[in-house]
C-alpha positions in Angstrom: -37.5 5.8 49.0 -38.8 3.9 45.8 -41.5 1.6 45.7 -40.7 -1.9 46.5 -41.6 -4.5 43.7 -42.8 -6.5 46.4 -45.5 -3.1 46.6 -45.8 -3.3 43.1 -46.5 -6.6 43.0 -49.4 -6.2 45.8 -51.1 -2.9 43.4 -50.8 -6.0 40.6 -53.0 -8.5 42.6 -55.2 -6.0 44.2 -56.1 -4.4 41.0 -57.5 -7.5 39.2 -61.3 -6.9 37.5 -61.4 -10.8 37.6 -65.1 -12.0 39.5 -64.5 -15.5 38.4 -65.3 -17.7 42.0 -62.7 -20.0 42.0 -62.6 -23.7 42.7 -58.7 -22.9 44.5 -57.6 -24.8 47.0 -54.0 -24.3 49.1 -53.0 -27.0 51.5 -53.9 -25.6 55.2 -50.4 -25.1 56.3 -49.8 -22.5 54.1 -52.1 -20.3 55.9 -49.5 -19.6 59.0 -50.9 -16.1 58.3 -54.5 -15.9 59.6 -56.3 -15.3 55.9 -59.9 -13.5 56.7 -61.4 -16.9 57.9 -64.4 -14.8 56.1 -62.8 -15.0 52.5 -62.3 -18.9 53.0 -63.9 -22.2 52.9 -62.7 -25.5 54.3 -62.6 -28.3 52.0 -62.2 -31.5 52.6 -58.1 -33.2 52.8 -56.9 -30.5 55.0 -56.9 -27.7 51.9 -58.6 -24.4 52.1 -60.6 -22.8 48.9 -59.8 -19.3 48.6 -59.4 -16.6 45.8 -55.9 -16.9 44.3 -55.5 -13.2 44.2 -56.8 -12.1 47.5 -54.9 -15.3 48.8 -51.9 -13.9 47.7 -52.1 -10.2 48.2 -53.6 -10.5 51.5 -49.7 -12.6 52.6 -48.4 -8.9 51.4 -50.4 -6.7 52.7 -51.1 -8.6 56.2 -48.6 -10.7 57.2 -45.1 -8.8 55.1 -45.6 -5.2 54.8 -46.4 -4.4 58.1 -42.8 -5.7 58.9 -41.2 -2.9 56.6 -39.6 -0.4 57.9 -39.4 3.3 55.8 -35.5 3.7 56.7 -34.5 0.1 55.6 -33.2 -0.6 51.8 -34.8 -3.8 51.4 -33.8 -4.3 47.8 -29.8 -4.6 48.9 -28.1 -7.8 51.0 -29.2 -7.5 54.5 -25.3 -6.8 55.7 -25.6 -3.6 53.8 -25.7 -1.1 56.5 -25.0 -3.3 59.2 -22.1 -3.2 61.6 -20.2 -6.5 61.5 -18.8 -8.3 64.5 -14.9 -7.2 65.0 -13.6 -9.8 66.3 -13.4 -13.8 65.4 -15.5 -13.0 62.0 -15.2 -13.2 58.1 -17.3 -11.9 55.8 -20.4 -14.3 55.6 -20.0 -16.0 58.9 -23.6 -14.5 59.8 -24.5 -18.1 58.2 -22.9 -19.9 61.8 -26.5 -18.3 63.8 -28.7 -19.1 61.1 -31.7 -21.9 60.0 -31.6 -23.0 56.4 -34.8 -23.9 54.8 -34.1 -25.4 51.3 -36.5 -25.1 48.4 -37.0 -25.8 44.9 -39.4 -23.5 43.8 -41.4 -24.8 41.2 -41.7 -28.1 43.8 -41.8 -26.1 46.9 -44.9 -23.9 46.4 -46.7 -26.4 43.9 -50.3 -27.5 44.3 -53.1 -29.5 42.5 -55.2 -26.5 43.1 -58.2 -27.3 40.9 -58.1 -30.8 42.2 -58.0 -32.5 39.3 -56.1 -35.4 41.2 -52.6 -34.3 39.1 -50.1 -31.8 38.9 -51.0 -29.2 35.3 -48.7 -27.2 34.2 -51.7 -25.2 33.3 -54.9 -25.9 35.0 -58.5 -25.2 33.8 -58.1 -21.1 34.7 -54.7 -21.6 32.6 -52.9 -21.1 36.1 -49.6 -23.1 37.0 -49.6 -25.9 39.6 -45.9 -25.9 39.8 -44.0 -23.0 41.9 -43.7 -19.6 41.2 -42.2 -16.6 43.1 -45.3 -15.7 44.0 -46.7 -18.4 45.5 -43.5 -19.0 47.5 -44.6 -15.8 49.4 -47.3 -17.8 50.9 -44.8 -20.3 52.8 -42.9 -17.6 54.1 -45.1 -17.3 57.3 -44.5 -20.9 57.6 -40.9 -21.1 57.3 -40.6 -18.1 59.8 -43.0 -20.6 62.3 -39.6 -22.5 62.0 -37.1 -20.4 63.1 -36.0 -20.3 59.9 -33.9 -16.8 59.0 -32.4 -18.1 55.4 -33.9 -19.0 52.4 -31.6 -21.4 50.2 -32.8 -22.0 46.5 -31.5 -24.9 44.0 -30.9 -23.1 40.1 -33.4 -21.1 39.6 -31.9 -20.1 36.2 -32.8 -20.3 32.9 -32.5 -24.4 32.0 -32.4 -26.5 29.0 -35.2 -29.2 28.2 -32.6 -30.8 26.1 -32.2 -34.6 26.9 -34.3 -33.7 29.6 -34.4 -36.1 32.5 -37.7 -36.8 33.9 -41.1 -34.7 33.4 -39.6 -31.1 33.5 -35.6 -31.4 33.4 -33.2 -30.5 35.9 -32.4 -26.8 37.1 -29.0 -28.2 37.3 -28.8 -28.4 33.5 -28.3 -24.2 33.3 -28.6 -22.6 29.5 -28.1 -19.3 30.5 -27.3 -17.8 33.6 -27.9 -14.4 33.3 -31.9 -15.2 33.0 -34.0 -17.0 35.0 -36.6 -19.6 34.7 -39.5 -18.7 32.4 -41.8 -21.1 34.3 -41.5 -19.2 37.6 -43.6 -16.7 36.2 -46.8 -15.9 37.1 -49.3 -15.2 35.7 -51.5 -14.2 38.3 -50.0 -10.5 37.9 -49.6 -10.9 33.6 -47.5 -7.9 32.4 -47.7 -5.6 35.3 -44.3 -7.4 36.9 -41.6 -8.8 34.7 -40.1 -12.1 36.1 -37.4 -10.3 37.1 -39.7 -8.2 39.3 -41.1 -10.9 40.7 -38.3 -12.2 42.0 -36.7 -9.2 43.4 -40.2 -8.7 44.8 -39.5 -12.3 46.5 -36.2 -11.3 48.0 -37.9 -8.1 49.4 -40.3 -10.1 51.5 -37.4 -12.4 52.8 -35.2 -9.3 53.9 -38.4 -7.6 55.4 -38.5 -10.8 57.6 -35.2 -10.5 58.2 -34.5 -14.0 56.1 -31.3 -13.4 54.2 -31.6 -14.9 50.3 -29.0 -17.9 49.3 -29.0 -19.4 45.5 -27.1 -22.1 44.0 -24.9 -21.6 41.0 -22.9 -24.1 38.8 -20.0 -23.1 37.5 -18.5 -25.9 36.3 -21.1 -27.2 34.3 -23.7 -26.2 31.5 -26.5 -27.4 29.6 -25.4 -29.2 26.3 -27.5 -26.8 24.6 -26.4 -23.7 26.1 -26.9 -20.6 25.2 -23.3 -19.5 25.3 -22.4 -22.4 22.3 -24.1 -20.1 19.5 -21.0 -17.1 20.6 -18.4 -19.1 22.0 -18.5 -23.1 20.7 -14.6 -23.3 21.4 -16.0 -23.4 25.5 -17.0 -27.0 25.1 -16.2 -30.2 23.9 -17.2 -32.1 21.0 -17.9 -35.6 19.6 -19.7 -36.7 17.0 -23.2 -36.7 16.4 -23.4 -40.1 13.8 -21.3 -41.8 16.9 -23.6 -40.1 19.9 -24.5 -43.4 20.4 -21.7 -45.1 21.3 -20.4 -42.3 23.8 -20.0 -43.9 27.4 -17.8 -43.4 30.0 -14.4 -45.3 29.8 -13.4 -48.2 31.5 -10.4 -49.1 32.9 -10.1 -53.1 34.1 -7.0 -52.4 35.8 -8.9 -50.3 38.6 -11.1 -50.6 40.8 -14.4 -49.1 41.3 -14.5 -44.8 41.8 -11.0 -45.1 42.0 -8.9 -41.4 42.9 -7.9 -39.8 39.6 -4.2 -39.5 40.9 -1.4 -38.9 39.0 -0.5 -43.0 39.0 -3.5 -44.2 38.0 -4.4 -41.6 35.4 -1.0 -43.1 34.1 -2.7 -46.3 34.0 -6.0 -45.0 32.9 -4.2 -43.2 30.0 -3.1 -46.8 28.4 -6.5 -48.7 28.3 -8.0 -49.5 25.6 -11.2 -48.0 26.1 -9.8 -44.6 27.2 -8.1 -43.8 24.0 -10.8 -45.2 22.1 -13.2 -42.5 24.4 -10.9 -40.0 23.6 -10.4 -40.5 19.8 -14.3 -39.5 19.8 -13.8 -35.8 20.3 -13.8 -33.3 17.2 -13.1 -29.7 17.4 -15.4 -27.2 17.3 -17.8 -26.5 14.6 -16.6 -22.9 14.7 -12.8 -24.6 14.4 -13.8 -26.7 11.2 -15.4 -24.1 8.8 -15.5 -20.7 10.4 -17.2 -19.5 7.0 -20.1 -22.1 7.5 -20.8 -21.4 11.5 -21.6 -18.0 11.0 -24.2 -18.9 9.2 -25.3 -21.8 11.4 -25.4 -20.3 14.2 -27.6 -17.7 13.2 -30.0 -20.7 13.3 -32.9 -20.1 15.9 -32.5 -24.5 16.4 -28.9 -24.3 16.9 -28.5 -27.4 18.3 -30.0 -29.2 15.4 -28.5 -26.9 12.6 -25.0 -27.9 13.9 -25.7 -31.5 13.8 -26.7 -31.2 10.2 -24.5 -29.1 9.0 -21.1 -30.1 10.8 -22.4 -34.2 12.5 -21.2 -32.6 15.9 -23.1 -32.8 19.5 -21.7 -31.5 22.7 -20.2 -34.6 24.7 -22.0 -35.1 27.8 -20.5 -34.9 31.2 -19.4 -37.5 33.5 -18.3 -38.5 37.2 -14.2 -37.5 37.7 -13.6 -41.1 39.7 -12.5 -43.5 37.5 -15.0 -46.3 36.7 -17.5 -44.9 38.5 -20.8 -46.9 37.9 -22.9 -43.5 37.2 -24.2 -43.2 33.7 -23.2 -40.1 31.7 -24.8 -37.1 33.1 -26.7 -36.6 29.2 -28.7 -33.2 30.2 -25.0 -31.7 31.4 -21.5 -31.0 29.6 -18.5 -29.5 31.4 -16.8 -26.0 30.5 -13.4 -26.2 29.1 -11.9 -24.1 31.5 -8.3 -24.9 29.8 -7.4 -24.7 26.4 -4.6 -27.1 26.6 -4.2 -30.6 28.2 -3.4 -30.7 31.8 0.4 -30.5 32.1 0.9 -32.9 34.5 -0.9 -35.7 32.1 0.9 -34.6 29.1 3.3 -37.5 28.8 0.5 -39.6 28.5 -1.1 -38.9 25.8 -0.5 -38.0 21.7 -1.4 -34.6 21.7 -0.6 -33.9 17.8 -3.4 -33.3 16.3 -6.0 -33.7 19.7 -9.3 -32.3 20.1 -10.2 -31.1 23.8 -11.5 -34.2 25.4 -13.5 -34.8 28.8 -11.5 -37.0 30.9 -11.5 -37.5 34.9 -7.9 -35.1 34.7 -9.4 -32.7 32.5 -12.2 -32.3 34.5 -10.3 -32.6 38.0 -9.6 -29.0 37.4 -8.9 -28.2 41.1 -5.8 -30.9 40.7 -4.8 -30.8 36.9 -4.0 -27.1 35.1 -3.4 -26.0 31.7 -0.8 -23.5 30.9 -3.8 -21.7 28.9 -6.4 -20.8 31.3 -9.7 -19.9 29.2 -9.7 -16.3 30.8 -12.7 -14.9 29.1 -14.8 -17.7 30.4 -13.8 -17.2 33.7 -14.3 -13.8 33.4 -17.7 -15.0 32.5 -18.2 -17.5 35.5 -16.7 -15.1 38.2 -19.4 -12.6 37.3 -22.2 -14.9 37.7 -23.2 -13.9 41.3 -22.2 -10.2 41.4 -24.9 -10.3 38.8 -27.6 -11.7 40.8 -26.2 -8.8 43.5 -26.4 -6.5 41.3 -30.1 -6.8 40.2 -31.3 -9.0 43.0 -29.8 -8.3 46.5 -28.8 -11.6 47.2 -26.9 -12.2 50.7 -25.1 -15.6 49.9 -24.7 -18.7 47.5 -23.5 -22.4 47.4 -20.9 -23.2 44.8 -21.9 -26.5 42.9 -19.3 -28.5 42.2 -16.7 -25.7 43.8 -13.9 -28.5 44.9 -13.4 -29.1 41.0 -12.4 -25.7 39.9 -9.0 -24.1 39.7 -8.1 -22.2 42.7 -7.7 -18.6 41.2 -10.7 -19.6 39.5 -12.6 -20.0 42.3 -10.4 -17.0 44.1 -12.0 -14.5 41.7 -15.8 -16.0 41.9 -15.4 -15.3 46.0 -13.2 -11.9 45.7 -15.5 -10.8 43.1 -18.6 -10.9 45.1 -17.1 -9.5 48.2 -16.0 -6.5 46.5 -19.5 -5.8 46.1 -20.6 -6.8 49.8 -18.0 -7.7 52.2 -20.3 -10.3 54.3 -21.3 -12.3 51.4 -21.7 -15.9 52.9 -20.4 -19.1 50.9 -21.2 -22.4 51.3 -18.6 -25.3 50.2 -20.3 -28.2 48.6 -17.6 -30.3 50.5 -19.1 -33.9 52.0 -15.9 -34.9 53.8 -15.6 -33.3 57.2 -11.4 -33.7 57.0 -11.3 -31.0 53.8 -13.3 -28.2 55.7 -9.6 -26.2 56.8 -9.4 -26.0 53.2 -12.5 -24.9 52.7 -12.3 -22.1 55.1 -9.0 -21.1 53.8 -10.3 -20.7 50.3 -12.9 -18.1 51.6 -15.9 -20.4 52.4 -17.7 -19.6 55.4 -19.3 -23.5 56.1 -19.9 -27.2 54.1 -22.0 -28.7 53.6 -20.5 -32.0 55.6 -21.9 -35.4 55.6 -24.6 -35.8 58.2 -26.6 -36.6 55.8 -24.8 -40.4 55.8 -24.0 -40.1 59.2 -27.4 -39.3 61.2 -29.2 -42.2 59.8 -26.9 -44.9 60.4 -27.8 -44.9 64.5 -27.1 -48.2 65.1 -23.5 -47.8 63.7 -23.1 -44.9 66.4 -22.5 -42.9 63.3 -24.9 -40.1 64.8 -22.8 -39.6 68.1 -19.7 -39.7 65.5 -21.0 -36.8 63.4 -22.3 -34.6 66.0 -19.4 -34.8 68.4 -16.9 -34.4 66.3 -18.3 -31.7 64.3 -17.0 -29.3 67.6 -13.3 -29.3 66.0 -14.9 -28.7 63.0 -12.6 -25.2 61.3 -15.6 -24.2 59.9 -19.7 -25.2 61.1 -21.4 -28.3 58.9 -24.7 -28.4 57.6 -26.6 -29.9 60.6 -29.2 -32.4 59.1 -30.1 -35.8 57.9 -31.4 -35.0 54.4 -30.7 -33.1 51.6 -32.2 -32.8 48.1 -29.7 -34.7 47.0 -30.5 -38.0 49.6 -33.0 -40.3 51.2 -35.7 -38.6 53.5 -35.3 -39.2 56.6 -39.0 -40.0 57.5 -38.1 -43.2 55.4 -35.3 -44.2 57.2 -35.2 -47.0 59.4 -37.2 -45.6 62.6 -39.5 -43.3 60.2 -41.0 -40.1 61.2 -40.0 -40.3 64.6 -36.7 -40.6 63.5 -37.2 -37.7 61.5 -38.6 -35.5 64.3 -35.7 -36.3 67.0 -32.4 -36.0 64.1 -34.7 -32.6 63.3 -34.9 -31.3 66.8 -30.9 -32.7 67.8 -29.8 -30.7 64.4 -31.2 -26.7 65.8 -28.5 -27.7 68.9 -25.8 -29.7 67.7 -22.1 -27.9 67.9 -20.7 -26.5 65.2 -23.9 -26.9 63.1 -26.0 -25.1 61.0 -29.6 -26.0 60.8 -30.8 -27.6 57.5 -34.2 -28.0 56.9 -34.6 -29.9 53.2 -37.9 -28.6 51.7 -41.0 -31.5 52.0 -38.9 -32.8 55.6 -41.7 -30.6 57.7 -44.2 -32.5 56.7 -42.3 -35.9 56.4 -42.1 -36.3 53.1 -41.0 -39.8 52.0 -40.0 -39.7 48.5 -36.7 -38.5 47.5 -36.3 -35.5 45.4 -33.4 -37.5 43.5 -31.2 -40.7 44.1 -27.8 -39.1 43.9 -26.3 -39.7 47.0 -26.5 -42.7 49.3 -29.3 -44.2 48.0 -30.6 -47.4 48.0 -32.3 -50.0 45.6 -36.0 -49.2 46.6 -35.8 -45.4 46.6 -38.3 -44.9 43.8 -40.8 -46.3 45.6 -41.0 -44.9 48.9 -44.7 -44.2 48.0 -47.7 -46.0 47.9 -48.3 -47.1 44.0 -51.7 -45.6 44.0 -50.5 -42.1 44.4 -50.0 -40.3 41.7 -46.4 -39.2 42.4 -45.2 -42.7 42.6 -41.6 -43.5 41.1 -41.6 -39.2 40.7 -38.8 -37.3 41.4 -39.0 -34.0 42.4 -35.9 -33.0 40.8 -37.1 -34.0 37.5 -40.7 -34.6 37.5 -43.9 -32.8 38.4 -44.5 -33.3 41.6 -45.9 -31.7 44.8 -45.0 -32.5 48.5 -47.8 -34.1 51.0 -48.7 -30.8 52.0 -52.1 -32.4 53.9 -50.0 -35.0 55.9 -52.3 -35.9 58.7 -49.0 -34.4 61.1 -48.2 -32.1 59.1 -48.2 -29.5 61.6 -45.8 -31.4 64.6 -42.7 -30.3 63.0 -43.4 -27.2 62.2 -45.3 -26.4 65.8 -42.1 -28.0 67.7 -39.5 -26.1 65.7 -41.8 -23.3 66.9 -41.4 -23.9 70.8 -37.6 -24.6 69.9 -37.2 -21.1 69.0 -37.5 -18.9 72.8 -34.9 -21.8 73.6 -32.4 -21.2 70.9 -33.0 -17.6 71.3 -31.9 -17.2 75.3 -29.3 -19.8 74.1 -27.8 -18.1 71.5 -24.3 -17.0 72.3 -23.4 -20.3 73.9 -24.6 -22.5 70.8 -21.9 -20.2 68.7 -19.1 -20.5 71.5 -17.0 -24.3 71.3 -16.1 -23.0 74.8 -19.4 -22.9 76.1 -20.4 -26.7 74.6 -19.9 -29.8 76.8 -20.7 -33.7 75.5 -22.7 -35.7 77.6 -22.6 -39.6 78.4 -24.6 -41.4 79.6 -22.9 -43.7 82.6 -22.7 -47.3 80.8 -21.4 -47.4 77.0 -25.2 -46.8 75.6 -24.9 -46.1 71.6 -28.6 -44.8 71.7 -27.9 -42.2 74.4 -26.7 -38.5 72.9 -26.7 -35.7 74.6 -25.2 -31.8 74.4 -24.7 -29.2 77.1 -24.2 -25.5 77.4 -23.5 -23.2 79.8 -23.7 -19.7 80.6 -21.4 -17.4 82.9 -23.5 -15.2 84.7 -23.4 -13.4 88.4 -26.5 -15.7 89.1 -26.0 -19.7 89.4 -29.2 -20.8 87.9 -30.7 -20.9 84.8 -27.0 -21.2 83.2 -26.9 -24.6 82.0 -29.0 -26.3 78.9 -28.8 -30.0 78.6 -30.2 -31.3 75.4 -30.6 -35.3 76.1 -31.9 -37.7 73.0 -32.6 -41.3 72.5 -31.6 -42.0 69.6 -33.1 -45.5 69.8 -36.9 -45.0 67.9 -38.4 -48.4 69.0 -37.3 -48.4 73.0 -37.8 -46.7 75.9 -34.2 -46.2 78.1 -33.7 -45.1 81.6 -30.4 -43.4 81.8 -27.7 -41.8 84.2 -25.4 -38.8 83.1 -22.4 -37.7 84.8 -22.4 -33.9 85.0 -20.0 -33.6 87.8 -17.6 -31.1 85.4 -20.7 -29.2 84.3 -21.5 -28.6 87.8 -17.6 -27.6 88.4 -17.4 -25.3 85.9 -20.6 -23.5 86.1 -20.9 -23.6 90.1 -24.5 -24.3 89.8 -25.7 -27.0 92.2 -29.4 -26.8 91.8 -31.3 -30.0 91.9 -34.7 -28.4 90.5 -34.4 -27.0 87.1 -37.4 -26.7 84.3 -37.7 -29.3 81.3 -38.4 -26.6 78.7 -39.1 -28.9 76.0 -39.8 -32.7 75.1 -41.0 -33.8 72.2 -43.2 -36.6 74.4 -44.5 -34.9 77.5 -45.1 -30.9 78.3 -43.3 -28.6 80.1 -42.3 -29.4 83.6 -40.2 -28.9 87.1 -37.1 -31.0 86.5 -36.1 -33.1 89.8 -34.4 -36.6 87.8 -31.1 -36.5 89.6 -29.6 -39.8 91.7 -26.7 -37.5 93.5 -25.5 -34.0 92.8 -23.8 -35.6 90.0 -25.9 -37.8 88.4 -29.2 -37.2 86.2 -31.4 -40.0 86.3 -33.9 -39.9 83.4 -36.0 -41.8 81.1 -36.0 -41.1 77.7 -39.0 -42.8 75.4 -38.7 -44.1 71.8 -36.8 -41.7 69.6 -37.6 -39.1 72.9 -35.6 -35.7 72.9 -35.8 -33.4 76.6 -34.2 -30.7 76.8 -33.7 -29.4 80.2 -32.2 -25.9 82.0 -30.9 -25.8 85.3 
């Protein structure tokens, strides 16, 4: 079999002549790995100093490679080869057993390594501080500590620094997506790896640990500078450049705030004022204008800035598709004119003599409102974005950003076309509203991502009992968690880190639920990597002003998680011990018919609690109560009818084990009033999880 790049890359890092002693540190926690405590020193703030090549060829050759296997084609998916289930599974549905760790590289695996008291791009051995593929490797250990078996990335394509937000710009703001991001290169290894390499190298070492590979991709949007303008200008939409200014998104007085772009009030939104005078912005193409001229132009190497001098033309930027939503133009972003007529349905409502494509909510609503045109060589284009990643890369799944807006045959031939190429290719619905997940599965998505996110938090609203016991009817599992990149943290919720630590240890057992573990939450990180969903006034400023990531956004800015937390390792040791328990578990966590609710005996909104049972020959050891307080600042003493539970399993044992809590050890379980009845005291924010 040929040489892995993952081997490649470890010849790379072995072979350096460099004797420079470095002043290197790595926070402690990414040494889940046992590094030669010889070839280490302990500095101060919970870092370690090491040698940045031994560092990371010792992960390799240590902690990876001795995981490979010579008969295994680590450079494919991790279905390839693999007998899947026959019964009661699609392609993808691996993703219903699975832990979901989610990272942004350049933020993920970024360190002020030279201690300099600040993120460099560079630092003084002209090495980055931000995340690179190969760093990554290095919290691999760490993530498999967690239980976690798949690594989900935000864009890690080639992006555009054009109208940048923030320090660095967004990954969401793609400018090509057949390349990837230049800055995830190291350059630890120079030439001997291409970034490519590097990053097929990076998949190789997840698929050794048995972690399958997940990446975002955004087909609906792209860069206002992209790359695909200079061949194909007729794929976006134009306004302008003298009257760039003025562009904002339309108002319409008659309606209320994110109002539904339905049919009836597109009719309205259609006669406003400030709609037509939105839509008398756009221009066509440059290309459209003076063919003769743009081939010149856009042999510019600034094309961007030739076209604005030579034809006084920008790419509109893209906007929310509710109507008089309060969010700002998205400036970095434009959307791709995936019809190259107006909607039909919206016809009547508009002049269309003489009308260059505009951005509007229905012309952007393409899920709702179709052309008669579809722009069929762009979706050609979009649909092969992922089997191009499979193709080169070996990926095992991705999330579709901004799926629910895109033309169902569109979005037919993005999933048909990557199945075609691996049959158990998993996709994940960006869908927030539990209700739209049966459409979700039946266009070919294997989960959503759901709304926990709003709903853990709000305990006091008895939101968290809500989500979690109605996720069971669920068609198709929800992202189980509290967080997202997208959100608040949740150790700066109301109830903190312990609130944090009992939503994170509920989430690896709630029905229906996939475990989602947002990059920064093991350590509980505070600061938001962005304030795009359900955040509140103060969210800049969850830290304290004297650190130097203050008002930072990971999203955007340079930035690096609080690695060195002084608990930094109690997540990551309790998702540990959570692991044996999810393990023996297993097949009843994936079976609704082997889940029971619990309550407690008087209406208690703090009390939650989850059981599953087994059927076995034996009558022990087959039931698993999971019992949370979801109160953080009180102590309750509490009394759960199980007299079904004991019913159905037969299993009348009044001495089980508690196998986990996340405030006392591991003991003989004896808390019952009556055969019936457990009798137990929960503390603050206290999860016990007990088998009988």
């Amino acid at each position: 079999m040929a040489t892995l790049k993952l081997e490649k890359l470890l010849q790379a890092l072995q072979q350096t002549t460099d004797t420079t002693i470095y002043n290197y540190t790595v926070p402690d926690v990414w040494n889940c790995f046992d590094y030669n405590p010889d070839k280490l020193i302990e500095a101060p703030h919970n870092e370690l100093m090491v040698d940045p090549y031994d560092f990371y060829a010792s992960v390799i050759a240590d902690y990876i490679l001795p995981n490979k296997e010579d008969d295994k084609d680590y450079t494919n998916a991790i279905s390839f080869g693999l007998k899947r289930p026959k019964r009661n599974y699609s392609g993808g549905d691996w993703i219903k057993e699975s832990v979901v760790y989610s990272t942004m590289i350049r933020t993920s695996a970024a360190w002020d390594h030279d201690r300099s008291g600040k993120l460099d791009l560079y630092n003084i051995y002209h090495m980055p501080e931000t995340g690179t593929f190969v760093k990554m490797l290095a919290l691999l250990p760490l993530l498999q500590k967690m239980g976690v078996n798949v690594v989900y990335m935000l864009p890690i394509s080639k992006f555009s620094l054009k109208d940048k937000k923030g320090d660095l710009g967004s990954p969401y703001g793609v400018s090509n997506f057949d390349k990837l991001d230049p800055n995830l290169k190291d350059p630890l290894v120079g030439d001997a790896l291409t970034l490519e390499e590097e990053f097929q190298a990076f998949v190789e070492a997840c698929h050794i640990l048995d972690m399958r590979v997940m990446i975002d991709i955004i087909p609906r949007t792209n860069s206002v500078d992209s790359e695909l303008i200079r061949e194909h200008p007729e794929w976006f939409y134009w306004i302008k450049a003298s009257e760039y200014d003025q562009y904002k998104v339309p108002h319409v007085p008659e309606l209320g705030e994110t109002a539904i772009p339905d049919v009836e009030n597109l009719e309205i939104a259609y006669q406003s004022p400030d709609v037509l005078r939105h839509i008398n912005m756009f221009q066509y193409n440059p290309k459209a204008q003076d063919e003769s001229l743009w081939n010149k132009v856009k042999k510019s190497k600034n094309l961007a800035k030739a076209i604005e001098q030579h034809f006084d033309l920008r790419v509109a930027p893209a906007f929310s598709d509710y109507i008089n939503d309060p969010q700002p133009p998205w400036t970095d972003v434009t959307f791709f004119r995936l019809f190259l007529d107006i909607p039909t349905e919206t016809r009547p409502f508009v002049d269309t003599t003489d009308r260059p494509p505009y951005i509007l909510f229905d012309t952007i609503k393409a899920n709702m409102y179709f052309g008669d045109q579809p722009n069929m060589e762009l979706w050609q284009k979009l649909a092969d974005i992922v089997p191009s990643y499979q193709r080169r890369f070996g990926i095992d799944g991705a999330r579709i950003d901004m799926g629910h807006a895109l033309p169902k045959p569109l979005l037919d031939m993005i999933i048909n076309k990557a199945r075609d190429i691996d049959p158990d290719f998993c996709f994940i619905a960006e869908e927030l509203q539990p209700k739209l997940a049966q459409k979700a599965k039946d266009n070919g998505y294997n989960m959503i991502i759901g709304n926990g996110f709003v709903m853990e938090p709000r305990v006091w609203e008895g939101k968290l009992q809500e989500f979690m016991y109605d996720s069971i009817e669920l068609p198709l599992p929800t992202f189980a968690c509290g967080e997202t990149h997208d959100t608040p943290r949740l150790a700066a919720r109301d109830g903190g880190e312990s609130l944090a630590k009992l939503l994170t240890v509920l989430n690896m057992f709630m029905p229906n639920g996939v475990p989602f573990i947002n990059s920064g939450q093991e350590v509980y990180e505070t600061q938001p990597m962005n304030t795009g969903l359900d955040a509140r006034p103060n969210e800049l400023y969850m830290l304290d002003p004297s650190d130097p990531y203050y008002k930072k956004l990971a999203l955007f800015d340079l930035y690096q998680f609080h690695y060195t937390n002084p608990r930094r390792w109690e997540l990551p040791n309790i998702l540990e011990a959570l692991k044996p328990i999810r393990k023996k578990f297993k097949k009843q966590l994936l079976d609704k018919h082997s889940f029971m609710p619990l309550y407690a005996h008087y209406d208690n909104q703090n009390f939650i609690g989850f059981s599953y049972f087994k059927t076995t020959k034996s009558n022990k050891e087959n039931m698993l109560f999971v019992l949370g307080n979801a109160d953080t600042w009180h102590e309750h003493y509490i009394r759960i009818d199980i007299r079904l539970l004991r019913h159905t399993t037969n299993n009348h044992e009044m001495t089980g084990k508690l196998l986990f809590s996340t405030h006392e050890a591991p003991r003989p379980f004896t808390q019952f009033i009556d055969n019936n009845t457990l009798d137990i005291h929960l503390g603050p924010g206290e999860v016990k999880i007990v088998e009988l």
